[in-house]
C-alpha positions as CSV (number, residue, x, y, z in Angstrom):
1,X,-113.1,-78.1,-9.6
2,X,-117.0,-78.2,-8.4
3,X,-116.4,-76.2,-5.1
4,X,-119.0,-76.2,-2.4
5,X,-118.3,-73.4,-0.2
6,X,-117.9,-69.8,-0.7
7,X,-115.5,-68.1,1.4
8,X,-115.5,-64.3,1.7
9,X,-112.5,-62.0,3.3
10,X,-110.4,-65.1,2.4
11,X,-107.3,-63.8,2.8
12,X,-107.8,-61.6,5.7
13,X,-106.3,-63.2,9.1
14,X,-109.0,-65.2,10.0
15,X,-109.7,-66.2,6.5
16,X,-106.5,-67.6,5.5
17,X,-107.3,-69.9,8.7
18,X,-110.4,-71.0,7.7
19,X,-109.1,-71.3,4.2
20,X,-106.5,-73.8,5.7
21,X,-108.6,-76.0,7.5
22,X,-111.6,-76.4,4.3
23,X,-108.5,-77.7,2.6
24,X,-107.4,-79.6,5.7
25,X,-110.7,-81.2,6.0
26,X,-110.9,-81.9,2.0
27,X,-114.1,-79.8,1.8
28,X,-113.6,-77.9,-1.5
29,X,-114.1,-73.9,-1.7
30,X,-114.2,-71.1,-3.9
31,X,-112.6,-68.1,-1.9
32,X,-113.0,-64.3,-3.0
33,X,-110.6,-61.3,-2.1
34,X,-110.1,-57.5,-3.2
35,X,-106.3,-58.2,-4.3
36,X,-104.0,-59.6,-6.2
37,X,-101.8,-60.2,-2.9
38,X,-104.5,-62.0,-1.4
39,X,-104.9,-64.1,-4.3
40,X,-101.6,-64.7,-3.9
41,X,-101.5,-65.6,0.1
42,X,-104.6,-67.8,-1.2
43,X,-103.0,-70.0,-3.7
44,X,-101.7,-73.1,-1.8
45,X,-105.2,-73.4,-0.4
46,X,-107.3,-73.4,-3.4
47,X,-107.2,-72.6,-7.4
48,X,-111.1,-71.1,-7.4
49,X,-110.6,-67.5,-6.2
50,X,-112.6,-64.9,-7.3
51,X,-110.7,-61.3,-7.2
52,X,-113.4,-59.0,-6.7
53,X,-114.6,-56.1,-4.7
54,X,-118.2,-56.2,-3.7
55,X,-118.9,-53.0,-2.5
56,X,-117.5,-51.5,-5.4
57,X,-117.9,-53.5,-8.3
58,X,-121.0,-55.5,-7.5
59,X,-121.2,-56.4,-10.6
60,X,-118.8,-58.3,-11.2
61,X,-120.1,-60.7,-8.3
62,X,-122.7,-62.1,-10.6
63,X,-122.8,-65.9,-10.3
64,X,-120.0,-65.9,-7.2
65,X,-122.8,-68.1,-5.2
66,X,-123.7,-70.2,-8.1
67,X,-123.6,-74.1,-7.2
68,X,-122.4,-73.2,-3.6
69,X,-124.0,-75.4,-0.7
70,X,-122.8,-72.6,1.7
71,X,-121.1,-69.4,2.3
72,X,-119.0,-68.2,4.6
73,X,-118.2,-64.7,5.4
74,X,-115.7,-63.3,7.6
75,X,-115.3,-60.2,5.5
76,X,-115.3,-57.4,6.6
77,X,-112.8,-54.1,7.2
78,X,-109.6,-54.0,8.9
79,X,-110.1,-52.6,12.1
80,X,-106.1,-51.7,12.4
81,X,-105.0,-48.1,13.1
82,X,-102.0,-48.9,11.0
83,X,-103.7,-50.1,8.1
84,X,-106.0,-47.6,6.2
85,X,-108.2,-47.5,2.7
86,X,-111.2,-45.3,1.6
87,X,-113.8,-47.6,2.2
88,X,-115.7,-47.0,5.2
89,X,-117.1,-49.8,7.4
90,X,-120.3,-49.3,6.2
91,X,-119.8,-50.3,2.7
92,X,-117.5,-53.2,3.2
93,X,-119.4,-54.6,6.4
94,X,-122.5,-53.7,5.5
95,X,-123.0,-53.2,1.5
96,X,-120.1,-55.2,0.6
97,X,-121.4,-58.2,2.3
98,X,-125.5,-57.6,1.6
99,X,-124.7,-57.6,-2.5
100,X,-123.2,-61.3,-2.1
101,X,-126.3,-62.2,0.0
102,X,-128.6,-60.6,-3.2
103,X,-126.2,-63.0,-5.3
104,X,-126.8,-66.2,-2.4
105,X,-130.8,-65.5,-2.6
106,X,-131.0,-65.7,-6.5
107,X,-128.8,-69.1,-6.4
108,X,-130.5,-70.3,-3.3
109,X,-127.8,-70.9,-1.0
110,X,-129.0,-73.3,1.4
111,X,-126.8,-72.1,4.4
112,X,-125.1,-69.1,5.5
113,X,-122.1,-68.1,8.6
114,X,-121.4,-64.3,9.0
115,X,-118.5,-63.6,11.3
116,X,-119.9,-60.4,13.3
117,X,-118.8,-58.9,15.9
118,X,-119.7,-58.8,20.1
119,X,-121.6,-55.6,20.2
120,X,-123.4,-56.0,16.9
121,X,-127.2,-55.4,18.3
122,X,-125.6,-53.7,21.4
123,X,-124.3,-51.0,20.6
124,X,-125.1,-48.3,17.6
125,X,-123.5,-45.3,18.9
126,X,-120.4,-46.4,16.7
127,X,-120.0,-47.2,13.3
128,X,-118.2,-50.5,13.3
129,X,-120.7,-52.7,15.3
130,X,-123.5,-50.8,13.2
131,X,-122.5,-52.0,10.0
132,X,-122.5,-55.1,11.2
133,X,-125.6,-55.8,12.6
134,X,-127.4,-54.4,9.8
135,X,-125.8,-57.0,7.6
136,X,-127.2,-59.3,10.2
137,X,-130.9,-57.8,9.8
138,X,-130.7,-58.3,6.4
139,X,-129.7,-62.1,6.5
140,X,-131.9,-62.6,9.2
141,X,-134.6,-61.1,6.8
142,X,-134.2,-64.1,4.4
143,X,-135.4,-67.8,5.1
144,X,-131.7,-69.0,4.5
145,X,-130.6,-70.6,7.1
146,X,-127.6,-69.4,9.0
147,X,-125.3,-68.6,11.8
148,X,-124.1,-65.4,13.0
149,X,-120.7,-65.8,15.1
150,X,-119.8,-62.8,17.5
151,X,-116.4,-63.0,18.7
152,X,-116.0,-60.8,21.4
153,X,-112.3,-59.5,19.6
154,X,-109.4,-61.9,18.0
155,X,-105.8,-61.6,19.1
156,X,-105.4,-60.3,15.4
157,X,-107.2,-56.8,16.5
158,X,-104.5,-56.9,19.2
159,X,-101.5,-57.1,16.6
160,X,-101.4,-53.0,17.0
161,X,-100.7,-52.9,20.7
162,X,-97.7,-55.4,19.7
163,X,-96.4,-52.8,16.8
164,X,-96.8,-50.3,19.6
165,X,-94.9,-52.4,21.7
166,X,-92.3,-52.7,19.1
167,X,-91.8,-49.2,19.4
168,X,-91.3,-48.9,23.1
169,X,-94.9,-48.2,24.3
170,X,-98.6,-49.9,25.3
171,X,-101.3,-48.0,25.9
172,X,-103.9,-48.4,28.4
173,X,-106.7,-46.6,28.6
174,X,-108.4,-46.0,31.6
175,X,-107.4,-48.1,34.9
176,X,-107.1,-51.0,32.7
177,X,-109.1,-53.3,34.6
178,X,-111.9,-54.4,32.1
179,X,-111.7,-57.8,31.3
180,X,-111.8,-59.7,27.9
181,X,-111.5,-63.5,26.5
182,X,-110.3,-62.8,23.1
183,X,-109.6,-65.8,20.8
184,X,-107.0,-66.8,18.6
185,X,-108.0,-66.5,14.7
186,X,-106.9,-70.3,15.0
187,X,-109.2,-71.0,17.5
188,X,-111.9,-68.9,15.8
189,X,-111.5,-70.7,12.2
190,X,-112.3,-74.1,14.0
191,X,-115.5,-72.2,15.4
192,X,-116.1,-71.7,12.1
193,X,-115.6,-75.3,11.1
194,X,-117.6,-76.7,13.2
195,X,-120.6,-74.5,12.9
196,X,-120.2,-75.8,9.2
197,X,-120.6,-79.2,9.6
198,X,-123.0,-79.0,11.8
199,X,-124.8,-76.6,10.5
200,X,-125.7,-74.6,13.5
201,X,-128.1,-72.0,13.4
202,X,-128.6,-68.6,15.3
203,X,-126.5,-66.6,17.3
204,X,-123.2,-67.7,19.6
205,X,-121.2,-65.1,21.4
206,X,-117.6,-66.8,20.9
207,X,-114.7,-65.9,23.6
208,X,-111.1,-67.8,24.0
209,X,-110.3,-69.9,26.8
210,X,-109.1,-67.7,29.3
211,X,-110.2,-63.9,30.4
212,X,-108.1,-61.5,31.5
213,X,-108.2,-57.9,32.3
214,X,-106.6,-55.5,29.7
215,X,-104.0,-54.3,32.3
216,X,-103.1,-58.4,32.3
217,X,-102.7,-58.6,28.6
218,X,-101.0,-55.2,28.0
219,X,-98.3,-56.8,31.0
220,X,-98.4,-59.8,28.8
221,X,-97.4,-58.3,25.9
222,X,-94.8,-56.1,28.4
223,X,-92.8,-59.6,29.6
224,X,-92.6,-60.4,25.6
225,X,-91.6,-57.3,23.8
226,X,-90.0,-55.1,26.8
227,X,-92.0,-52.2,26.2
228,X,-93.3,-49.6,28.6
229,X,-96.9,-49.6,29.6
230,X,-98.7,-46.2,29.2
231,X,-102.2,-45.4,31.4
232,X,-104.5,-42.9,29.8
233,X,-107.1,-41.2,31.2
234,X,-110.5,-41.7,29.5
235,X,-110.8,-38.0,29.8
236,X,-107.7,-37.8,27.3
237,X,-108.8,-40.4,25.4
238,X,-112.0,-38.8,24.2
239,X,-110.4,-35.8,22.9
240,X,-107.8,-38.0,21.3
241,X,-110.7,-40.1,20.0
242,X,-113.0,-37.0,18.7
243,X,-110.7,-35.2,17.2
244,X,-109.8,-37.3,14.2
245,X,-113.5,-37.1,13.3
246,X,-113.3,-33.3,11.8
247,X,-110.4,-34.7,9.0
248,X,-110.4,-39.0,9.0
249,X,-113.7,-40.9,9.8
250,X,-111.9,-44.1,9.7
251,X,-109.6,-43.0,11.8
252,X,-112.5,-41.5,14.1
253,X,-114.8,-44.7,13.7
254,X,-111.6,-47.0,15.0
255,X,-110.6,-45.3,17.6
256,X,-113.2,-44.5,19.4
257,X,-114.8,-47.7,19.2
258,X,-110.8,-49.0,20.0
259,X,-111.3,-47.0,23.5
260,X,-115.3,-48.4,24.3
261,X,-114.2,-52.2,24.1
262,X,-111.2,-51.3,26.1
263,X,-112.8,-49.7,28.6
264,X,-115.8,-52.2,28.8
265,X,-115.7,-56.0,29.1
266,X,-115.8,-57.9,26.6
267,X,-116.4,-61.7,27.3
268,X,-118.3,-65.1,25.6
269,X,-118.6,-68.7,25.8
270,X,-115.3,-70.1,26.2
271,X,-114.1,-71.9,23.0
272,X,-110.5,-73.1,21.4
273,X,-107.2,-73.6,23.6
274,X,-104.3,-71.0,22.6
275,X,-103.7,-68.4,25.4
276,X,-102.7,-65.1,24.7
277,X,-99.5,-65.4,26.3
278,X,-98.8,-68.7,23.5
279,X,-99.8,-65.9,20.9
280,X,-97.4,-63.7,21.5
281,X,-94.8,-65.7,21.5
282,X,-95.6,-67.3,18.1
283,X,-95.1,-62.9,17.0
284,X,-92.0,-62.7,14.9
285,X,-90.8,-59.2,16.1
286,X,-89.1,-58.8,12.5
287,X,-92.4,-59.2,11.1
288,X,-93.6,-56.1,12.6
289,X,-93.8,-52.7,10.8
């Protein structure tokens, strides 16, 4: 099979999405994940899949880009409190990515998407958005063309408040009334698509068709799960924040940047059409841990 597009994170949320619709639209693709699950989840979409870890075994990346007339990368580090490995954010974001873009420059890639993030560039008082943007300073170093898309957050990230919810509580921090337009990972993979086929270059700030405030969604996710919604202080939620830096940077790096976005508003050109309201109900409550 002579694929034609590399995917990266391919079997993340927003991966298996894209992954979907590159078979949908008959565009062939070579995808890579870290796992044997993922190669797994990947299967149905595609036969070329490359099982390797670029931050930690580079070299075993070694012709991943070869014969590729694009990549696409939307991989990057689970941003979850409920899901946890060693790497930090910094070597999967950042490293992880930058050793298939040393791989893409020896192959001459002729094109090049990087899912980001909103506050990539913004923000470098936390760890997540930092790791980010300086994979974007290094692609933007090279003369390969390329797009860098910055959802301003994906009903995915939200999937914890619904785990929360599962078990009887949402927490708000703050008075709840900053205001977001996250998009669906559906709605993001046809972004995705499109900035494909057309090529686009530079950099798009991506939202979802509606905004809300978090107090909104967090009632939202109330009316679907029955749960009880929870203010917190940002006083409180600094020391809660803080303290997980002296024994879990991960941890640390999450939620503190988990209580800036919430507390700040979060918003971008309005793309796709599923509501967040139409996401939650597509959440099978059996599904959740």
């Amino acid at each position: 099979m002579n694929s034609s597009v590399l995917l990266l994170g391919a079997s993340g949320a927003l991966g298996l999405e894209i992954a979907k619709r590159l078979k949908r639209d008959l565009i062939p693709f070579r995808a890579q994940t870290s796992s044997q699950e993922g190669m797994a989840k990947l299967l149905p979409y595609t036969t070329d899949i490359w099982v390797v870890d670029p931050a930690n075994n580079p070299e075993e990346l070694t012709g991943i880009t070869l014969g590729m007339d694009a990549v696409i990368s939307g991989m990057g580090k689970s941003v979850s409190l409920f899901t946890n490995s060693p790497d930090t954010f910094n070597e999967v974001d950042h490293v992880g990515n930058a050793e298939v873009l040393l791989d893409a420059l020896k192959n001459k890639v002729p094109y090049y998407i990087y899912v980001s993030i909103k506050e990539a560039g913004h923000n470098d008082d936390f760890e997540i958005p930092k790791s980010h943007k300086k994979f974007e300073d290094k692609l933007t170093e090279t003369e390969i063309p390329h797009c860098i898309l910055r959802p301003v957050g994906m009903f995915s990230g939200l999937h914890d408040l619904a785990i929360m919810a599962k078990r009887k509580m949402i927490p708000i921090i703050g008075d709840g009334e900053a205001r977001t337009n996250s998009i669906s990972q559906d709605d993001m993979a046809e972004v995705v698509i499109t900035t494909l086929k057309n090529r686009t270059t530079g950099v798009q700030l991506i939202g979802g068709p509606e905004i809300h405030t978090r107090l909104e969604m967090a009632e939202m996710i109330q009316d679907r799960f029955g749960a009880k919604i929870v203010k917190i202080p940002k006083t409180i939620a600094d020391i809660g924040a803080f303290l997980p830096r002296f024994f879990d940077k991960n941890f640390y790096d999450k939620t503190s940047f988990f209580k800036y976005i919430c507390t700040h508003d979060m918003i971008g050109d309005k793309h796709g059409v599923m509501t967040f309201k139409q996401y939650l109900q597509g959440i099978n409550e059996n599904d959740l841990p």
